[in-house]
N, C-alpha and C positions, 0 to 999 in steps of 0.2 A: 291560480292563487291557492285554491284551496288543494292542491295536489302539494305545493309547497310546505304548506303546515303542514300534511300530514308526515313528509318526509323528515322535516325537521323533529316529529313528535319521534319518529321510528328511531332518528340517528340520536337523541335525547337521553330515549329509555334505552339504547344498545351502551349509551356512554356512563350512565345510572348504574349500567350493571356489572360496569368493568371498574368501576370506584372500589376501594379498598375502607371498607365502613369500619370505624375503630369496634370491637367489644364494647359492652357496658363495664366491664371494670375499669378499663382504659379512660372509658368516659369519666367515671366516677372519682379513680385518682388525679386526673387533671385537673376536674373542678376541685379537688381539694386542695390538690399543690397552688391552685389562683387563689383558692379562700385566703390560705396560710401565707402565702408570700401579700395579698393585699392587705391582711389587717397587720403584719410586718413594717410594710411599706407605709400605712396610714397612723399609727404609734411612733414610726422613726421621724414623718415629719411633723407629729403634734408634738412630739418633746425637743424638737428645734425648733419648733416655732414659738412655744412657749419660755424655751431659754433664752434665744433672741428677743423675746418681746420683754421679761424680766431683765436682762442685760441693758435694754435700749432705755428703758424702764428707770434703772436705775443710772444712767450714763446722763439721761436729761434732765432728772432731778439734781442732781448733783452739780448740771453747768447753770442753774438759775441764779 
């Protein structure tokens, strides 16, 4: 059993070291292309949700 763990820690760290780690710049432009495309993505649906909700707004005042 505990010969297992240890094989599996050996085949772990050989497979850790064959990983292709991004650079930190890499890191850093990705988190900003997410920043920029999410506060994109969270402005395009507050200004359709608040169109739609003035729209709807004024659609059911109007059939009273």
């Amino acid at each position: 059993m505990i010969s297992a763990i240890k094989q599996q820690a050996k085949e772990l760290s050989a497979e850790l070291n064959r990983v292709d780690w991004p650079t930190k710049d890499k890191v850093m432009s990705s988190a900003w292309t997410v920043v920029v495309i999410s506060l994109f993505v969270g402005a395009f649906l507050w200004s359709v949700d608040w169109v739609l909700s003035k729209g709807f707004a004024v659609f059911f005042l109007k059939t009273r």
